[in-house]
C-alpha positions, 0 to 999 in steps of 0.5 A: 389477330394473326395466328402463330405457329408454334413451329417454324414454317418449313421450305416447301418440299415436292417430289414427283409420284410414279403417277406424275402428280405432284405430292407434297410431303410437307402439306401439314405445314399448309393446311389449307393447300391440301384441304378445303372445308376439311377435306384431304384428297389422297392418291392410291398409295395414301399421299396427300395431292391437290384437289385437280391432281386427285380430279386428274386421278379420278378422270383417269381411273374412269376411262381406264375402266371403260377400256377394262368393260370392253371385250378384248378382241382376239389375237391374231394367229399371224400375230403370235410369236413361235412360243406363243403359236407353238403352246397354242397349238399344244393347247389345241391338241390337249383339249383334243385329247380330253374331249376323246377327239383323236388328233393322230389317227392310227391310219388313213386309206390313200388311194392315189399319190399326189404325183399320180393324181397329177399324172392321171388327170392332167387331161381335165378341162376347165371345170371338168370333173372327174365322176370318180372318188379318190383318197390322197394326203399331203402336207398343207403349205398355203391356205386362202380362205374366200370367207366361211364357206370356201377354203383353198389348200396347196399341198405337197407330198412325194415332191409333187404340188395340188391345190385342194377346193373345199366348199361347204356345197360339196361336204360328204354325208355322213362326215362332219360339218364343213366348220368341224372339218377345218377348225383345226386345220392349219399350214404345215399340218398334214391332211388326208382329203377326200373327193374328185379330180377336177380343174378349176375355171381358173385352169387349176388342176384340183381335188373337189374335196368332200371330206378333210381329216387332220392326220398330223398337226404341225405344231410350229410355224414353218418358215415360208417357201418364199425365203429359204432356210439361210442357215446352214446350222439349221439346215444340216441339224433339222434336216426334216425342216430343210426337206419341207422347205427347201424343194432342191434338197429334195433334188440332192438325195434324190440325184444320190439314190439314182447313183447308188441304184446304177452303180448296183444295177450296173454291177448285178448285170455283170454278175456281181454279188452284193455283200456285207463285211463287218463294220467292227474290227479288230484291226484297222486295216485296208486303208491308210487312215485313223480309225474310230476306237469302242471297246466289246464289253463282252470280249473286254476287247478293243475295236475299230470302227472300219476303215475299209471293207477291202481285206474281208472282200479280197478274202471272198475273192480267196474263197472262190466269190470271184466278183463281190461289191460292197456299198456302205459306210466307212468311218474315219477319226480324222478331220472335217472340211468340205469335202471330208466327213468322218463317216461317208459311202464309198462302193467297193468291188473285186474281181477276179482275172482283171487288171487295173488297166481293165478297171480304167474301162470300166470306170470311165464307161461306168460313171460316164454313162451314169452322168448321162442317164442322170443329167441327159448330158456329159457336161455338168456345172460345178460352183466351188471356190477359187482357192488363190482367188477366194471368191466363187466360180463356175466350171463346167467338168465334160464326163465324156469318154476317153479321160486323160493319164497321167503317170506319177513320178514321169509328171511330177519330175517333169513339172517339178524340173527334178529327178526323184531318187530311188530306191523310193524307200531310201534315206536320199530319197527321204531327204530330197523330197523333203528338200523339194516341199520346202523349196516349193513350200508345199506344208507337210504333217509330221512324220514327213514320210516318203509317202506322205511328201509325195502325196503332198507334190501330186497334190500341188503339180498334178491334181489341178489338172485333173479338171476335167475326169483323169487317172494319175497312176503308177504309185510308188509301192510305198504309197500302196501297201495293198496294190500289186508291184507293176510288172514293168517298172520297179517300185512302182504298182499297178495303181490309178486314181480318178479325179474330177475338179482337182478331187479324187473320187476313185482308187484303184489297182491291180491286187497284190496276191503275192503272201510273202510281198504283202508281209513284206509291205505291211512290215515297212508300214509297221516302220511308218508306225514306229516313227509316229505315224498313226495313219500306217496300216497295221500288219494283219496276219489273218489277211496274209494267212488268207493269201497263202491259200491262193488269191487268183490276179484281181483288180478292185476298186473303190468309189466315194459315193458323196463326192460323186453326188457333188458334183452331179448336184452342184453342192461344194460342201459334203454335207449338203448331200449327207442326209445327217451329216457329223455336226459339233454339239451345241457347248451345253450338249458336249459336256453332257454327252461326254459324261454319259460316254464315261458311264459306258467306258468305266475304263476310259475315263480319261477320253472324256473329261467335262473340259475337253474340246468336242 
């Protein structure tokens, strides 16, 4: 007899499991689909499968846990990504620490640097060794192992490349075993190494080590010295990243410490005296320029950081130090492009009974002479970018003596095809000057000051042809508060600017002495002010006061010490020869900074709102 169901046979429904077998939800309407003698076959989460799928299940369940009983083999170092290598590491110098083990010694005794270790044993032969036991240090940047009892180092230090030889053959006594010497040891890390000088058979000059210390871990995996640190945002925010692995940054600050030291050693040979002046002023003068605002808590007074040290030097002059210089920090609230940034160096000195004409000597004998000391040669290259061509270019720029002049108002009325008016300062002047830069569509900032709009005309008919060092001179006195009227040409002053490749590097004159002159200056820059312009110089009474007891004739000069190290190390932006240059803070950084600004300015809230732009 038939059997009947007291329920209608239901369509047979499948669905897919996450392990791929097939679950019939509706298997209770089939019994003897899913059971055989009485038995059910179940996955993992309890679903009723078919005999085979549950066969399936088990084969699978057998070989993963086969693969499970294996000992996992050890991830590779090389393998790690940088979070992976970097909590390694961490881990390493933890357990470290636990076990009393110290990973940054207090000190090492280093005999001889790397550079004078390659000095003094140059003369080696092949497999010769110095019977003589040395000390050195240095950062490891590559390491090649010949198995578990020969490991070979490339270090640097001082700008200066060895390679170590460490062997289990040659370990010290009483130092620990060649494996505890080295388990730590990676690239990056900086080692102190023990042992002689000798050259390998490969001609290799080489420290024989018999004692490896770790002084340093290096906790992050360097890039390699093989591919470069392209991004400049790296390069400039870590700079102690750029100085490991980038030997021509070495270079750079290495050429602008060599400048520093001839400008001082040419000055003191002359009798000049090295001074400080203040960096914090009450008036933000001796330049036209936007200064840096701070306020003295103490005093509830507001201050500048310094534009120019150049008042408080010529106040020196005053008080009987006839030859002063002054090498330091300038700072600036203006904008960054190439060849600006806020804070830079400039050399700044005075001397008495000399005129601008003398100062043009020195100049050209000063900075020539320095190129050829520095570079052996007068003629260096120079890679910048065609601004009409936009693409890149090499020039070469020839330091050697005599250099070009090029006086101001004669050249520019001669290229221009014009005749300026004068009085300089006067309406028709004004209005003519603005009539040409339109003409010429030279763009001018507001207020288009006289000053500014011939500024902006030598800018475009003059500097270009300053490839080559040149002095442009002869400034209208409206461009020069703080220079001395020329003794022969009305309205002018006794003023010159050095440029090289279109760029000024130098600024000098013959200073104005005159108490009732100067007053007279700082009151028409005071009318510059008035009109909106916020790069006028103020009037300084105590200046002015200094003046009345009687300045002898000076001549002073000022050098920009970061755009002369660009030119003598071929680097077209300012900040690849500023060790930190001014950078703009990462957006979460920024908003952060500008509350903490506000706890020290309870007054000022107002500068430093969350949603400003930094």
């Amino acid at each position: 007899m038939i059997q009947r169901w007291s329920r209608p046979i239901c369509v047979l429904k499948s669905t897919l499991s996450h392990r791929g077998f097939i679950v019939f939800r509706n298997a209770q309407y089939f019994p003897n689909m899913a059971t055989k003698q009485g038995k059910v076959y179940n996955d993992d989460d309890g679903n009723i499968i078919s005999k085979n799928a549950w066969k399936k299940l088990q084969k699978r369940k057998k070989s993963q846990a086969k693969k499970d009983s294996k000992p996992k083999k050890p991830t590779k170092e090389s393998d790690l990504d940088p979070s992976q290598y970097h909590e390694m590491r961490m881990r390493m110098v933890r357990d470290r620490l636990k076990n009393n083990d110290e990973p940054y010694p207090h000190k090492y005794d280093v005999t001889i640097s790397v550079p004078e270790f390659v000095e003094r044993y140059s003369h080696l032969e092949k497999q010769q060794v110095e019977e003589v036991e040395v000390s050195l240090a240095g950062r490891i940047y590559n390491e090649r192992r010949a198995g578990k009892k020969l490991i070979f180092y490339d270090i640097k230090a001082d700008g200066e490349g060895l390679q170590i030889l460490c062997s289990m053959n040659n370990v010290a006594e009483g130092a620990k075993s060649f494996p505890d010497q080295h388990e730590h040891i990676r690239r990056g890390d900086i080692v102190g190494f023990r042992g002689k000088p000798t050259r390998t058979k490969a001609g290799e000059l080489s420290l024989m080590c018999t004692e490896a210390i770790q002084l340093s871990p290096c906790l992050h995996n360097l890039p390699s010295e093989k591919y470069p640190i392209k991004s400049q945002e790296v390069r400039y925010r870590q700079r102690y990243l750029d100085l490991i692995i980038t030997p021509k940054t070495r270079e750079i600050f290495c050429t602008r410490s060599k400048i520093v030291n001839y400008i001082r050693r040419y000055l003191d040979a002359r009798g000049f005296l090295e001074v400080e002046t203040p960096i914090l002023n009450q008036i933000p003068s001796g330049a036209a320029a936007r200064p840096f605002l701070t306020k003295h808590n103490e005093l509830d007074l507001p201050m500048y950081l310094r534009i120019a040290p150049e008042l408080y030097l010529k106040m020196l002059i005053v008080g009987g130090l006839d030859r002063v210089y002054e090498i330091g920090r300038l700072f600036r609230n203006e904008g960054v492009d190439p060849t600006h940034n806020p804070e830079f160096t400039t050399c700044e000195f005075y001397w008495a009974y000399k005129d601008y004409n003398d100062l043009m000597d020195v100049t050209e004998e000063l900075i020539s002479e320095m190129v050829f000391q520095i570079k052996g040669t007068y003629v260096v290259d120079y890679t910048r970018m065609n601004e009409e061509t936009k693409k890149e270019e090499t020039i070469q720029i020839n330091f050697e003596r005599p250099w070009k002049r090029f006086e101001m108002i004669p050249e520019l009325e001669k290229r221009g095809k014009m005749k300026i008016p004068f009085p300089y300062d006067s309406d028709e002047c004004k209005n003519f000057l603005a009539e040409k830069c339109e003409g010429f569509e030279i763009k001018v900032s507001e207020p288009k000051t006289v000053s500014r709009m011939l500024d902006k005309l030598t800018e475009h008919f003059l500097e270009p042809e300053c490839q080559n060092p040149a002095f442009i001179t002869n400034h209208p006195q409206i461009m020069s508060p703080l220079a001395k009227y020329h003794r022969e040409y009305p309205g002018l002053t006794e003023r010159f600017e050095c440029f090289v490749a279109g760029k000024e590097i130098c600024n000098a004159y013959t200073e104005l002495n005159n108490p009732i002159k100067q007053e007279e200056t700082f009151l028409a820059q005071g009318k510059d002010a008035a009109s909106g312009d916020d790069e006028a110089m103020p009037f300084d009474k105590g200046f002015v006061t200094s003046l009345e007891h009687g300045m002898p004739p000076t001549a002073g000069w000022g050098m920009g010490v970061d755009r002369l190290t660009m030119f003598l190390t071929n680097s077209s932006n300012i900040k690849e020869v500023m060790l930190f240059p001014q950078m703009k803070p990462m957006e979460d950084d920024a908003a952060a900074l500008r509350v903490n600004a506000r706890k020290h300015f309870p007054g000022g809230k107002s500068w430093f709102q969350e949603e400003s732009k930094v």
